[in-house]
N, C-alpha and C positions, 0 to 999 in steps of 0.2 A: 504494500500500500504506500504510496505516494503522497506525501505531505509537502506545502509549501512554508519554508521557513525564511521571513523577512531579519535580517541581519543587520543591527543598526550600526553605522560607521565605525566608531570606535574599534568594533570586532571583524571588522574586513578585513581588517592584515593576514588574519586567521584562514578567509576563506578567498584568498588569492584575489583580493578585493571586489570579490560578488554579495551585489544586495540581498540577490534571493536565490534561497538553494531548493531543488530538490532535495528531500531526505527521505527516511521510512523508520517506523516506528508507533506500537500500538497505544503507546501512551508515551508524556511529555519526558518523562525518565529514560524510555526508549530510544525516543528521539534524540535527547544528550548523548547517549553513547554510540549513536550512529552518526552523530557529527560527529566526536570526538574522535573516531575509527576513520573520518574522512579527512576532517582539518583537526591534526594532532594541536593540546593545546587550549583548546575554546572552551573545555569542557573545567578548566580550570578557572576559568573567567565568568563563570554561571552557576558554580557549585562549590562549595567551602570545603575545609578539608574532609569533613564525615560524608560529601556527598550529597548534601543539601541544598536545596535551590537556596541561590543568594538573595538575602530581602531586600538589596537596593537593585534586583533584576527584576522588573517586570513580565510575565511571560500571559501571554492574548492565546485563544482559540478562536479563530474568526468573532473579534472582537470580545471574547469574555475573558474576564481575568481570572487564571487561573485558581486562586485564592479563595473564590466564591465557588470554585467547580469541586474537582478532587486533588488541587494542586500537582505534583508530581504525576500522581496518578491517575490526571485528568486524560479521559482515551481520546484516540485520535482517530478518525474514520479518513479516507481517501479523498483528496481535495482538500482537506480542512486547511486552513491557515495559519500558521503559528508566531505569532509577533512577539520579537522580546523585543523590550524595551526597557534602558538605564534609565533610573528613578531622578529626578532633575530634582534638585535645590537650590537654593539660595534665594536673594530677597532684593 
């Protein structure tokens, strides 16, 4: 199954500077380790040392936040859209 993953700039270095990849993967945890298996690296930039989504990364399923879904474990059907997104601050 085929997922589309939006790659926000910061982490293009990672994927030979491509905005959007093809990826696969049945849930969002999946999908981490099937980037990480394509662009070595990225999976460190999304996930702390235990493994855990980072809280200042946002991650979207055709616009829903994962957080509200099953987070990590939020599944992915074929076509979906996956948007991560770095958490902006300041004032």
């Amino acid at each position: 199954m085929t997922v589309k993953v939006l790659i926000p700039t910061p982490l293009q270095k990672f994927t030979r500077d491509q905005a959007t990849i093809e990826c696969t993967g049945g849930t969002i945890a999946e999908l981490l380790d099937s980037l990480e298996q394509d662009f070595p690296g990225i999976k460190a930039r999304l996930c702390d040392e235990q493994g855990n989504l980072r809280r200042f990364i946002n991650f979207y399923v055709n616009s829903e936040d994962i957080r509200f879904l099953d987070g990590a474990n939020t599944a992915l059907q074929a076509g979906d859209e996956v948007s991560i997104v770095p958490a902006v601050a300041g004032g």
